[in-house]
BAPANU-771485 format. One record per residue: residue in three letters; x, z, y of N, C-alpha, C, O in turn. Coordinates in steps of 0.1 Angstrom, whole numbers, plus 2048, in hexadecimal, padded with zeros to 3 digits. Atoms other than C-alpha are relative to their C-alpha. Layout:
N
AlaXZYXZYXZYXZY;...
***
This chain:
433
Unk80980B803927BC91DC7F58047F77E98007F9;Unk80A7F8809913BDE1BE7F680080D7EC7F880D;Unk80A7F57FC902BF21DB7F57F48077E97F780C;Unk80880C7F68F4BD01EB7F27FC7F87E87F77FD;Unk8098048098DFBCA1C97F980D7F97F380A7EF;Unk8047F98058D4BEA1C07F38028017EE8087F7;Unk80D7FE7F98B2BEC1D37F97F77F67EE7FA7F3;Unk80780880C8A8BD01B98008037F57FB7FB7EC;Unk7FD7FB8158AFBE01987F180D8037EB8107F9;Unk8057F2800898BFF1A37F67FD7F57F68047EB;Unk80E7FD807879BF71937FF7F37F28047E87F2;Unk80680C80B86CBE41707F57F78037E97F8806;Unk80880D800864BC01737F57FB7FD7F97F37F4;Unk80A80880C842BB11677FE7F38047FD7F4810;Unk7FD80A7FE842B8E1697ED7FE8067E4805803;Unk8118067F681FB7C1828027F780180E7F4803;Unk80480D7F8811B5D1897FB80280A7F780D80F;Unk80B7FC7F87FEB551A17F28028007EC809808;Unk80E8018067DEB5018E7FD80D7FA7F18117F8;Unk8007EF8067E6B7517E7FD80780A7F380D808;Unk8007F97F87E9B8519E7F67FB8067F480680A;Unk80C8057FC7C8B721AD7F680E7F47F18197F8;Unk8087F580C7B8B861887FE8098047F380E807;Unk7F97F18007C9BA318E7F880480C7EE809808;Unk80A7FF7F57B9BA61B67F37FE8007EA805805;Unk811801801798B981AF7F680D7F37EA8107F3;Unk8057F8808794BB21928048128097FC81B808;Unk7FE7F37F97A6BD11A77FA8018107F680C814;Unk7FD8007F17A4BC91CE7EF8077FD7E68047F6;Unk80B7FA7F9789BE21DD7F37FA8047E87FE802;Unk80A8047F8776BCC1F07F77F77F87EA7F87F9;Unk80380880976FBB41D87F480B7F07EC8077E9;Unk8097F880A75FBD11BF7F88068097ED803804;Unk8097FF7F974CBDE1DA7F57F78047E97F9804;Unk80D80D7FE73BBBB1E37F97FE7F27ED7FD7F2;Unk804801809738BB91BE7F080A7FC7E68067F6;Unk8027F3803728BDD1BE7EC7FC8087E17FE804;Unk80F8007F970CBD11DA7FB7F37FB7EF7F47FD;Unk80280980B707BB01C47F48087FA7E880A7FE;Unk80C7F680B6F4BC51AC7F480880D7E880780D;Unk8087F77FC6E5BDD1C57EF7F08077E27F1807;Unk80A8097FC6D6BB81D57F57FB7F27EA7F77F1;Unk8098078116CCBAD1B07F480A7FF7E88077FF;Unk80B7F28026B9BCF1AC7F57FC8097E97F8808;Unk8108007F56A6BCE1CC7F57F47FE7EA7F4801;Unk80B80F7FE697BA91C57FA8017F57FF7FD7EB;Unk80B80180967ABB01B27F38048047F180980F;Unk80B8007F5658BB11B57F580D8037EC81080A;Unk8057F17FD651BD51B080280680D7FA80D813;Unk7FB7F87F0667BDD1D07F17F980C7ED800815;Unk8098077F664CBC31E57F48077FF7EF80B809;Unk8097FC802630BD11D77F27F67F77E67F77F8;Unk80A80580B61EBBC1BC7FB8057F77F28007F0;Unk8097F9808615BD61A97FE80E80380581580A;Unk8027F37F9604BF51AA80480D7FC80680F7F0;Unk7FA7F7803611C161AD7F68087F77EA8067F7;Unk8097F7805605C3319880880C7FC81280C7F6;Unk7FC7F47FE60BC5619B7F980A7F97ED8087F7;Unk8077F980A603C7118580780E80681380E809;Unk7FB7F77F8602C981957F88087F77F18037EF;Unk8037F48085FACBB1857FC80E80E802810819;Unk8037F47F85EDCDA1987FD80C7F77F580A7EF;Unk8027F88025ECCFA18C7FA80D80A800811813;Unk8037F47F05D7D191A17FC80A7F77F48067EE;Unk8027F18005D6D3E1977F88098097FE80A814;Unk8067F47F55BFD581AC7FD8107F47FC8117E8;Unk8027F48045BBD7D1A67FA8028087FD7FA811;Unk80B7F87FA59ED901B87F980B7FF7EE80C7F9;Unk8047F4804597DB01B97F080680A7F280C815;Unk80E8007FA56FDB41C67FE80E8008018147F6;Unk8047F57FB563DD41D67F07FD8017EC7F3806;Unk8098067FF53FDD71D17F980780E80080D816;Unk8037FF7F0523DDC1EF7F880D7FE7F4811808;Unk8017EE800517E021E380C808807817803809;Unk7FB7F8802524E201ED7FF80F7FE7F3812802;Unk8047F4801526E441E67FD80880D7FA801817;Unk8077F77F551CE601FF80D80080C80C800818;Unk7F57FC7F753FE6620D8067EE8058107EB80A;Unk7FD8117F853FE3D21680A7FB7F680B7F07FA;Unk7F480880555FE331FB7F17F57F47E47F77F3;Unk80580F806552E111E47F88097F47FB8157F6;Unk8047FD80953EE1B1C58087F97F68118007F0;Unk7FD80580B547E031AE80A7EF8088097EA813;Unk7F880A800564DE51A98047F77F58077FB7EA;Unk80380E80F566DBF1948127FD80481980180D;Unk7F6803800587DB018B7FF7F07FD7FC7ED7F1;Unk7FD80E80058AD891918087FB7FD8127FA805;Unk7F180C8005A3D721817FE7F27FD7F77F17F3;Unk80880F7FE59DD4B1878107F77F981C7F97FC;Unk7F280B8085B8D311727FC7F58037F17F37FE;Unk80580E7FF5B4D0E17E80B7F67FC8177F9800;Unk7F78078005C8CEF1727F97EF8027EF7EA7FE;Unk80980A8005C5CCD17E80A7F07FF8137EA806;Unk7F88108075D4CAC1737F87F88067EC7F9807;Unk80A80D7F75CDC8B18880E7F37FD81A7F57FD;Unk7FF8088025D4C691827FD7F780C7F27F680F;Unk80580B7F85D6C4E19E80A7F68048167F7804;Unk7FB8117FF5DDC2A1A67FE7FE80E7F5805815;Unk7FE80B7F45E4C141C68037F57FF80E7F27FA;Unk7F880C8035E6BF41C77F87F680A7EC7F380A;Unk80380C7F25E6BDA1E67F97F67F47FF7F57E9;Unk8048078065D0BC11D58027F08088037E5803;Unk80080C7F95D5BAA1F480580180A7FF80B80D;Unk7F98007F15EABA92188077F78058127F880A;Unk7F98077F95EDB892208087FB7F58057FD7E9;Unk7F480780860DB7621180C8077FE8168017FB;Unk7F47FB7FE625B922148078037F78138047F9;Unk7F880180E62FB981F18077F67FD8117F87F7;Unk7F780A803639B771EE80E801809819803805;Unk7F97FE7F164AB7821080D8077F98188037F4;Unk7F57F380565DB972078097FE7F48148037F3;Unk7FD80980E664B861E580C7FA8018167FC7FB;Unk7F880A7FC676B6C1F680C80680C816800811;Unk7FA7F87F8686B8220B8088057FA8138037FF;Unk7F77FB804697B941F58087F97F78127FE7F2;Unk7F98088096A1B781E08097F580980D7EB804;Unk7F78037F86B5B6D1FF80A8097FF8168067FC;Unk7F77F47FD6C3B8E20480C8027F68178087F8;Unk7FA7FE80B6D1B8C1E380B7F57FD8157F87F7;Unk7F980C8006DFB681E88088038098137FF807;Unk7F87FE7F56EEB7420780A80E7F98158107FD;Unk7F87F88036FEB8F1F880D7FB7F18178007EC;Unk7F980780970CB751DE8097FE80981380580B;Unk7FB8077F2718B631FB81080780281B805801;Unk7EF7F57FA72DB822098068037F48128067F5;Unk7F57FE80D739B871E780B7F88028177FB804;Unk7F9808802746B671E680D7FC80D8187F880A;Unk7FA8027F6754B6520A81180E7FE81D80D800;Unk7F27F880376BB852018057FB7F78117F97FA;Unk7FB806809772B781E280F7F580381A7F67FD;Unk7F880A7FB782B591F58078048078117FE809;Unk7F57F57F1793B7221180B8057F78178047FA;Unk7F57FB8097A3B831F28097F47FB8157F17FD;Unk7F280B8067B2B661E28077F780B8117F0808;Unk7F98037F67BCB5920180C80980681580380C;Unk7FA7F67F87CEB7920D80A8017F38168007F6;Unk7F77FD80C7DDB7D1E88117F480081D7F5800;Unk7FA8097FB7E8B5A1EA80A7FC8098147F5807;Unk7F87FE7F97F6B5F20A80D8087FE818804801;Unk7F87F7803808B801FE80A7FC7F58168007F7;Unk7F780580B818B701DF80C7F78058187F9805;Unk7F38057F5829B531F280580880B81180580F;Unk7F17F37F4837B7020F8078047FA8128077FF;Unk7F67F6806844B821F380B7F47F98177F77F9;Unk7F480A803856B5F1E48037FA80E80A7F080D;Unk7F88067F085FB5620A80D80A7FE8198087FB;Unk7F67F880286EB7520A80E8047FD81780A803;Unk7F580280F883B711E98097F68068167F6805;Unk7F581180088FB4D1F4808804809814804807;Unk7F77F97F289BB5D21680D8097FA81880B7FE;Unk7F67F38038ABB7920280A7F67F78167FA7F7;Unk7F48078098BFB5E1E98037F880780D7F3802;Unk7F98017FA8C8B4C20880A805806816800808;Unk7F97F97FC8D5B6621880A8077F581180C7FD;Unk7F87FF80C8EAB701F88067F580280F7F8809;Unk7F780C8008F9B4D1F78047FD80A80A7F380A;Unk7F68037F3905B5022080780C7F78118097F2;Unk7F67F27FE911B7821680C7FB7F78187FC7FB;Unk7F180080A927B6C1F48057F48058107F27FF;Unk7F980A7F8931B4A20D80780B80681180D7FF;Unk7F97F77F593FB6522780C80C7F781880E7F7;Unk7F77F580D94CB7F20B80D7F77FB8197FA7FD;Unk7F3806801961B631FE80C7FB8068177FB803;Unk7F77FF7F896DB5721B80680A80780F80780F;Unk7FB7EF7F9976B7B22680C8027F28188017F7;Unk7FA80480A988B7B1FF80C7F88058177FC807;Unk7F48127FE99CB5720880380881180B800815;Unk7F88017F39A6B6422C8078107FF812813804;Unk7F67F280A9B0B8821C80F7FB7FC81A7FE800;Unk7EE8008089CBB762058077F28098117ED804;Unk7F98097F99D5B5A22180780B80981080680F;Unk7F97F57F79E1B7F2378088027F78148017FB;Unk7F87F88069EEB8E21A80D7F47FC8177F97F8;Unk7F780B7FEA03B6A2188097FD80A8137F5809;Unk7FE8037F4A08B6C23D8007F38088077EF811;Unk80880D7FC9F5B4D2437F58018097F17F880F;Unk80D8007F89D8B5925580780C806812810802;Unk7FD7F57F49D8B782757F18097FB7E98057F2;Unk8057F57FF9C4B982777F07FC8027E67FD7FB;Unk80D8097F89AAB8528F7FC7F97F57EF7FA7F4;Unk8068068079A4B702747F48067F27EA8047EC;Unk8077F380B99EB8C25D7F68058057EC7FE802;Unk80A7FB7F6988B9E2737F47F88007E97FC7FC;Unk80B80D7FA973B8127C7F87FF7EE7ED8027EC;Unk80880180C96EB7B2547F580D7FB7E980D7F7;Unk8097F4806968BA024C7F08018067E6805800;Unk80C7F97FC94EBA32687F37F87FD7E87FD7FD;Unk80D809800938B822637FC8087EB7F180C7E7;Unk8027F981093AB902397F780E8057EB80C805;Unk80A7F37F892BBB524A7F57FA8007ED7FD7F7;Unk80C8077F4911BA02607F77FE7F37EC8037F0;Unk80B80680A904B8F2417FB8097F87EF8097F6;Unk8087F7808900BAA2297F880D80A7F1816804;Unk80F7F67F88EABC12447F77F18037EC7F5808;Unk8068047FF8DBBA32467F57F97F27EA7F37F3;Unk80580180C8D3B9E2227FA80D7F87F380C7EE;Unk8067F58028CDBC421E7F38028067EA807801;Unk8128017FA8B0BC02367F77F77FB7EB7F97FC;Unk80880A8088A3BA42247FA80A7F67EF80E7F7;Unk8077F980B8A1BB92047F58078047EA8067FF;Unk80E7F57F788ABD02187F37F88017E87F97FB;Unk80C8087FD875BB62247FD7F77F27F27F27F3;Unk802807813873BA51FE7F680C7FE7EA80A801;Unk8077F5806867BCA1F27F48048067EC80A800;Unk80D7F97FB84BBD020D7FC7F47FB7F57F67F1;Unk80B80880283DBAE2087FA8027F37EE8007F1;Unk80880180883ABB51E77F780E7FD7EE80E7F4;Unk8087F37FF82CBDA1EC7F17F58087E57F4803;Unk80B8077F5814BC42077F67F97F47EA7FB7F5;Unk80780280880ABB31E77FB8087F77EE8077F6;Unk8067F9806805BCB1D17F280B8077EA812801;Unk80B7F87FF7EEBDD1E67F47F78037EA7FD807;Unk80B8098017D6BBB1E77FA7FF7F57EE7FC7F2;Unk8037FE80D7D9BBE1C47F980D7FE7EF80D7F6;Unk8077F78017CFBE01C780A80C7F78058177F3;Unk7F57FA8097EFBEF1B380A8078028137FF804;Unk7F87F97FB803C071BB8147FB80381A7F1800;Unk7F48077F2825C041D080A7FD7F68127F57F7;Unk7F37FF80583AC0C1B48057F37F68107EF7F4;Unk7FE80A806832BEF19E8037F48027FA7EE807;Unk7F780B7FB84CBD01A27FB7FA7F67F87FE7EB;Unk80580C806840BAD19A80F7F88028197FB809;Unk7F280B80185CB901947F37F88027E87FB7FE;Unk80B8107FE847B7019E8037F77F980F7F47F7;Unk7F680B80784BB5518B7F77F08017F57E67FA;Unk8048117F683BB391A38077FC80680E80480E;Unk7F28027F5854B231B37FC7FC80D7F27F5810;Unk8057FF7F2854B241D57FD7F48058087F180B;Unk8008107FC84AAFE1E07F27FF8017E88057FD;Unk80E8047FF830AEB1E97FB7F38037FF7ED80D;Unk80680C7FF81DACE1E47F67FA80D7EB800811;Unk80A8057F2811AB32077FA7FA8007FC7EE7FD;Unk80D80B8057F2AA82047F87FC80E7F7802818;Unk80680A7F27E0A8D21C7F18077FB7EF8097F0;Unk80C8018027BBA972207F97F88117FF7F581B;Unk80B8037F579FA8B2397FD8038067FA80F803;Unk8097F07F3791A9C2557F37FC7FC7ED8067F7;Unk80E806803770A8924D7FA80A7F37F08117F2;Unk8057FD81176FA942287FE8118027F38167FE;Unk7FF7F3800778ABB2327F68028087F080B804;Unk80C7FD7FB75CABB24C7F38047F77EB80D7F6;Unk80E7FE80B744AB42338008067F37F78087EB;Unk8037F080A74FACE21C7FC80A80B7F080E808;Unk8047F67FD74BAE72347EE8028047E580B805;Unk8137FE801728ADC2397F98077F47F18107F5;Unk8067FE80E721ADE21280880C7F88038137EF;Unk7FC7F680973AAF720580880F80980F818804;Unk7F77F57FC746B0F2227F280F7FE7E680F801;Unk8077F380573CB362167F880380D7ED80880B;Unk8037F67F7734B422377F87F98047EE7FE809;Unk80D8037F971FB272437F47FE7F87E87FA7FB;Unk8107FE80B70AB2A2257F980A8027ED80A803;Unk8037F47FD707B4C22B7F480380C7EA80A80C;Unk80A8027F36F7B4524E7F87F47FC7F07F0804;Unk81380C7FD6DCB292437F680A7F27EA8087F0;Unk8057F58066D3B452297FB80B80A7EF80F808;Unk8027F67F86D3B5F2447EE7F68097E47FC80A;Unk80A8057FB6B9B452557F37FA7F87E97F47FD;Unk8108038076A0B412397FE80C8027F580D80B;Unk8057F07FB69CB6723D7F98028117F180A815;Unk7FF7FE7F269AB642607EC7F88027E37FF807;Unk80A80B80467BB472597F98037F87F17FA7F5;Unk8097F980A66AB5D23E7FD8088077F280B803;Unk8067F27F7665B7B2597F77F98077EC7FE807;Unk80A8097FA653B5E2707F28007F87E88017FE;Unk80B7FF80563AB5E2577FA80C7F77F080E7F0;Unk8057F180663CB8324B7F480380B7EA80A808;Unk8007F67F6635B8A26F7F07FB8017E7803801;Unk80C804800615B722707F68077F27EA80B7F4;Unk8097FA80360AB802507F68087FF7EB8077F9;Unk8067F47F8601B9E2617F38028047ED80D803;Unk80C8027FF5E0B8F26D7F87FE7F57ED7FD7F9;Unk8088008085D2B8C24C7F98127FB80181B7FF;Unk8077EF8035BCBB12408058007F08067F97E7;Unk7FD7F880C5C8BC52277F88027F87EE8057FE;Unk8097F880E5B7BD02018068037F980F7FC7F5;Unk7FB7FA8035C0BE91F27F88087F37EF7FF7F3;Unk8077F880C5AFBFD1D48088137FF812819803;Unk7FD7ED8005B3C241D07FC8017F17F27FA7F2;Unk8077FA80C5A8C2F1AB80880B7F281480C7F0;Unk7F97F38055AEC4D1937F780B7F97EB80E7FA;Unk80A7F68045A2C661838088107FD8148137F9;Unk7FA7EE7FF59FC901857FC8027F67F27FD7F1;Unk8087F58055A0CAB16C80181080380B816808;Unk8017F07F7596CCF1757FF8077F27F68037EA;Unk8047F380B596CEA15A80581180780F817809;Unk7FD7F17FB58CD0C16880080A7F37FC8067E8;Unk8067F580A58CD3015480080680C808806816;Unk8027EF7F657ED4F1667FA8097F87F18087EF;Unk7FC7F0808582D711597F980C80E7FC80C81A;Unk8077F37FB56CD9216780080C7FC7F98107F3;Unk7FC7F1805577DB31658048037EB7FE80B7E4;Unk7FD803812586DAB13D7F58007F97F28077F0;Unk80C80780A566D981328057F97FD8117F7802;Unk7F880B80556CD7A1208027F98097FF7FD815;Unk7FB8077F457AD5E1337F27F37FD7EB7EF7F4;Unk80F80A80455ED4313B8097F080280E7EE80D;Unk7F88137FB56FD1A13C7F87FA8047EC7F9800;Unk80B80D7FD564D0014F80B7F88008167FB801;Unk7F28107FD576CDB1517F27F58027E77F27FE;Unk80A80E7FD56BCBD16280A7F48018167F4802;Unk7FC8127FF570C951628007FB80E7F57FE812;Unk7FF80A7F6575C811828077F37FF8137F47FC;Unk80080B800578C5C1828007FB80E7F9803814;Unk8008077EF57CC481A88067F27FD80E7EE7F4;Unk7FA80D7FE582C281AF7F97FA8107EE7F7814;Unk8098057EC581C1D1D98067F380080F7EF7F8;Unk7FA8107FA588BF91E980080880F7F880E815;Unk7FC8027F059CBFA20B7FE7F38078037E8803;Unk7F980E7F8599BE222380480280D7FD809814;Unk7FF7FC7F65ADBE223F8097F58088147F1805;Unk7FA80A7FC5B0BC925E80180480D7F980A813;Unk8007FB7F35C1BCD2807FC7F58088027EB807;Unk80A8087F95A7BBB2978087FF8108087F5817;Unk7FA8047F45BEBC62B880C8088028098147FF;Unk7F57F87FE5DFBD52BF80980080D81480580E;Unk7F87FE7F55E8BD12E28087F17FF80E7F080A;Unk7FA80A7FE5F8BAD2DA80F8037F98197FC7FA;Unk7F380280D613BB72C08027FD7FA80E7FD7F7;Unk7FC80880C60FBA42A78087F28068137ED804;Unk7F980A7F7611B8A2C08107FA8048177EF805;Unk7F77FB7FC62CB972CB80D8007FA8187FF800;Unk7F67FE80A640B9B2AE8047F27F980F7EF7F4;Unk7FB81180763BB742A18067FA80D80F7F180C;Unk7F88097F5646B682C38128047FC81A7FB7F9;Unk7F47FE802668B7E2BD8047FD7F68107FB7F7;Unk7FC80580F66BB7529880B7F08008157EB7FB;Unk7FD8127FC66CB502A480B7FD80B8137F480C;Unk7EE8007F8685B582C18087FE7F780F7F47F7;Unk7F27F780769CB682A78037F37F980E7F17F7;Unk80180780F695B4C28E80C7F080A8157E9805;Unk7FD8097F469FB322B08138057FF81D7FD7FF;Unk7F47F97FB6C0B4B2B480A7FE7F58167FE7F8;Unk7FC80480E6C9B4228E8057F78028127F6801;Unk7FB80D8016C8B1F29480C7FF8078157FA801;Unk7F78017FD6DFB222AC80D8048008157FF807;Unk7F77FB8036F7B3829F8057F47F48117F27F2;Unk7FA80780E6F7B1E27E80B7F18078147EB802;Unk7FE80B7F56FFB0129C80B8078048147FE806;Unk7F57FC7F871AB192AB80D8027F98198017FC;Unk7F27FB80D72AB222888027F17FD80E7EF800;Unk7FC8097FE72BAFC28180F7FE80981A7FF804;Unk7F48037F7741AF32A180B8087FD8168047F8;Unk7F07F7802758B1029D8028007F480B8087F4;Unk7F780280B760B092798037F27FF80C7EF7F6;Unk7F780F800765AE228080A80580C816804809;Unk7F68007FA777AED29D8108097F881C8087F9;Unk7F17F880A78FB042868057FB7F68117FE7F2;Unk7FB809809790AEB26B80C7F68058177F3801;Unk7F78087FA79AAD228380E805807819800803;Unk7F17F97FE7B7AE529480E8077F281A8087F2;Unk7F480180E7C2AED26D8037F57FC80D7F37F6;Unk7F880C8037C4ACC26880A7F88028127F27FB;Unk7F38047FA7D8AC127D80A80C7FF814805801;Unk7F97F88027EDAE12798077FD7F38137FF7F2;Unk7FC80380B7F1AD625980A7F67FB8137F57F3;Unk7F58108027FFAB425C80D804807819801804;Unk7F37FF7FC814AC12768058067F98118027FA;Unk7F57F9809824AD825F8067FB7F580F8007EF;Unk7FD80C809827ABA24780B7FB8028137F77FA;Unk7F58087F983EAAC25C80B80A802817805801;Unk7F87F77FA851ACB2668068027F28128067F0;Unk7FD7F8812852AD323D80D7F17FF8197F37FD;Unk7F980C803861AAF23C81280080581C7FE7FF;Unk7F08017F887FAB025780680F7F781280F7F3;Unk7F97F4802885AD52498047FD7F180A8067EA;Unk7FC80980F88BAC322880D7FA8018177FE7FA;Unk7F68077FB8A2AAC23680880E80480C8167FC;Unk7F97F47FF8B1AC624780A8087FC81580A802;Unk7F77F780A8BFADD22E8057F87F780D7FD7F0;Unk7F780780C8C9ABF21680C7FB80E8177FB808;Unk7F28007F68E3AB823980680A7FF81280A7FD;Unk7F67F17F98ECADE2418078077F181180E7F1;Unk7F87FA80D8F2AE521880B7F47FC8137F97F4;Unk7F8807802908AC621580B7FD80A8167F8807;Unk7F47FB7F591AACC23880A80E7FE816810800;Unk7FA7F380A91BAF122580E7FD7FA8198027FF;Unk7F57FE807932AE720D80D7F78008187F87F9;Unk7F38087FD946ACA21E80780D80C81280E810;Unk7FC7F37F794BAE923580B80D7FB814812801;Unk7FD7F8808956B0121D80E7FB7F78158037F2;Unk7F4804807972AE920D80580080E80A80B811;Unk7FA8007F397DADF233805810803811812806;Unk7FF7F67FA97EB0123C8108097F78198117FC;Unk7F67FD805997B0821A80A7F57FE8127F87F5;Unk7F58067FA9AEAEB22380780280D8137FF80F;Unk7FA7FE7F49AFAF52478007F680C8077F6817;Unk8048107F19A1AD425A7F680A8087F4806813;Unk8097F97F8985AF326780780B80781180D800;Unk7FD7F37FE98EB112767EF80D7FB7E480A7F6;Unk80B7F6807976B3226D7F47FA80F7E87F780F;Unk8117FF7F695FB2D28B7F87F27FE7EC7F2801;Unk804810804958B082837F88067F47EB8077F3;Unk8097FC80A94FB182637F38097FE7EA8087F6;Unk80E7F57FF938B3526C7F57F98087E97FE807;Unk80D8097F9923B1B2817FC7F87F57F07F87F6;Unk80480280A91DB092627F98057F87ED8017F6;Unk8057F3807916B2324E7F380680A7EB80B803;Unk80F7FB7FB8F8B2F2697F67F38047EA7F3807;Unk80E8078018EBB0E26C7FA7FB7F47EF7F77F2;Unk80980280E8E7B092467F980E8007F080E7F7;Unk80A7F58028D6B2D2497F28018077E8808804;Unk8088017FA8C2B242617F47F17FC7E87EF7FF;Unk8098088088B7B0524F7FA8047F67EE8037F4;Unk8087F680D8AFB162337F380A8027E88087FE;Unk80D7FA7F6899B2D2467F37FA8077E9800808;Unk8088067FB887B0F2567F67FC7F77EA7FC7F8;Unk807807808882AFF2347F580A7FB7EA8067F7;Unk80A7F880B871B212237F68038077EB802802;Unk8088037FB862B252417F27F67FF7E77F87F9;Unk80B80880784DB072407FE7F97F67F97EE7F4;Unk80A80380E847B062207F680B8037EC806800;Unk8067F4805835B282217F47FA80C7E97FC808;Unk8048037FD826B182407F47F77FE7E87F9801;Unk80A807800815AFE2377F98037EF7EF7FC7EB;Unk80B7F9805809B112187F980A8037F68127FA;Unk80A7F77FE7F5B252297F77FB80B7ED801810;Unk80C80A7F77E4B092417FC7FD7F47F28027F1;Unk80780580B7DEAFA2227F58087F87EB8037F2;Unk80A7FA8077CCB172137F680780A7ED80E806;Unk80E7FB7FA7B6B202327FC7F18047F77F080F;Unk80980A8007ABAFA22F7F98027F67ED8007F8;Unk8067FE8097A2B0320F7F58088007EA8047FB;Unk8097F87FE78EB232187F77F98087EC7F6803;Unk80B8097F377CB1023A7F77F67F47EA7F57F5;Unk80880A808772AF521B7F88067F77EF8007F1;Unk8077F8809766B112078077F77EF8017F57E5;Unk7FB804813780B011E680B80D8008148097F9;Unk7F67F6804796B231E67FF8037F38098027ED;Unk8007FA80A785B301C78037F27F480A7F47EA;Unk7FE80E809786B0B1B580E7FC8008147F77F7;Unk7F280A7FC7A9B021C680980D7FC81480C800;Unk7F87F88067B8B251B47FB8077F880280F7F1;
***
């Protein structure tokens, strides 16, 4: 009997809620610091330096060296050069210059607005993982107390079976009970503990399954200390529709995705307006030149510039054209995806809803249920030690209170987890935990 409990001693305990392990995941889980991670990178980009509201300015350096060695245009009798100059030229030159779109249309703003979507949309997907994690955690926390309840039912058939195996032991050793009878006890007592041994298994991955949503390695054992149950709540289909209009993540995400879509319509018209541009800046030159080791002679000069661009595309083959027609498809293709995501999230609300109630019902009989099969249990278990049952009357008892028990943890675990992807579809996950 030791060897049956030892797989649960292995590791140290730390006591979790559920609102700790929600923490615990939203602060470790991967995906959730990664969305966080592009959060920032969207904050960064939305500004108005990236669009171009102001102007750039660049500052460059040149340095040039020459050596020259001049042969002059004499020569002596036998034709080699007469005479030879030695040239060395030092130039350095520093320049200053500016750009700056002064005008192109509306597209800074445009771009402005664009990126201050981009950024909202990248809230968005934050937030939609966010709700995936605590949904998934949520989920993982009650599998891992399903689990448990399964594993302390199955405990209370094995030491049912164990005792009866015990009590029909000393009715042989009395010579009141047969071999067959023994037999029959020892093997349903076997049955149950490989059947309670495999539970422990499955207890320990769910909670490995959890820890890795948490993000925590395999070794560390949590004790839960949420009780496994769950509160039935009536809601409206009416009322939940009209959250998902106003508070579901994903379809915010897409009427966001379609002001972007509705800002390029008018990036793309921009296009016909002419560009101004400005160029200005200023050079300096400082030469020295040196002649066969005479002194060196300096010069340095000033340059100042300042140009105006203007620049307008008068024909392009019908591109521009071209490109607001497709803008305005795309923008068309939007609407209808916002129209398609609609239906298919009332259609998935509505099939959770009703999924829901019926599990209401099913939570309900499986209630009833186990308050019959645990009080048939133990009028069973006295019958069985007066001897109005025989063992097999008994062991059918005994698998249908197991199998009630099973129904009940069942749906419970069931219908909390319709319950919390009503919650997600309504966009209340992060409020409703």
């Amino acid at each position: 009997m030791i060897l049956l409990f030892i797989n649960l001693g292995l590791f140290s305990q730390s006591k979790l809620s559920l609102s700790e392990a929600i923490l615990i995941g939203l602060k470790n889980n991967y995906q959730v610091q990664i969305s966080q991670l592009d959060k920032e990178i969207a904050a960064n980009n939305n500004s108005w330096g990236l669009v171009g509201r102001f102007p750039g300015i660049d500052f460059g350096i040149s340095q040039r060296n020459r050596y020259d060695n001049l042969l002059s245009g004499t020569s002596s009798s036998d034709g080699s050069p007469s005479a030879s100059g030695d040239y060395s030229t030092n130039n350095i030159a520093p320049n200053l210059t500016m750009n700056w779109i002064l005008f192109n249309g509306f597209a800074v703003k445009i771009n402005k607005r664009n990126l201050e979507s981009l950024q909202y949309f990248s809230e968005g997907n934050a937030a939609i993982i966010i709700e995936n994690t605590i949904q998934a955690i949520v989920l993982a926390y009650y599998k891992s107390l399903l689990e448990s309840e399964k594993l302390e039912v199955l405990q209370k058939v094995m030491k049912l079976s164990r005792d009866r195996y015990d009590y029909v032991m000393i009715k042989k050793e009395l010579g009141s009970a047969v071999t067959f009878d023994l037999l029959q006890a020892k093997n349903n007592y076997l049955s149950d503990s490989s059947n309670y041994i495999l539970q422990t298994l499955n207890y320990e991955n769910s909670l490995r399954n959890l820890n890795l949503l948490l993000a925590e390695k395999a070794s560390v054992h949590y004790e839960l200390t949420e009780k496994f149950e769950v509160e039935t709540i009536s809601y409206e289909l009416s009322e939940l529709l009209g959250k998902i209009i106003n508070d579901n993540k994903t379809l915010k995400n897409q009427f966001i995705n379609q002001a972007i879509l509705n800002n390029n319509i008018t990036l793309k018209k921009n296009s016909i307006y002419p560009m101004v541009s400005v160029i200005a800046g200023t050079d300096y030159s400082n030469n020295r030149l040196r002649y066969d080791g005479t002194s060196a002679i300096n010069t340095s000069s000033y340059d100042y510039y300042g140009n105006f661009v203007l620049r307008f595309n008068i024909f392009n083959g019908g591109n521009t054209r071209t490109a607001i027609k497709n803008t305005m498809i795309e923008s068309n293709i939007g609407l209808l995806q916002i129209d398609e995501m609609k239906h298919s999230l009332a259609n998935q609300l509505t099939n959770t809803y009703e999924m829901y109630n019926v599990r209401k019902q099913l939570f309900n009989v499986a209630e009833a249920s186990i308050e019959s099969a645990n009080l048939n249990l133990q009028i069973a278990d006295q019958k069985f030690k007066s001897g109005t049952i025989n063992s097999f009357n008994y062991r059918d008892i005994q698998l249908i209170y197991l199998n009630a028990a099973f129904r009940k943890l069942i749906s419970t675990y069931d219908l909390i987890e319709t319950h919390t992807e009503l919650m997600r579809l309504t966009g209340s996950v992060i409020s409703e935990y």
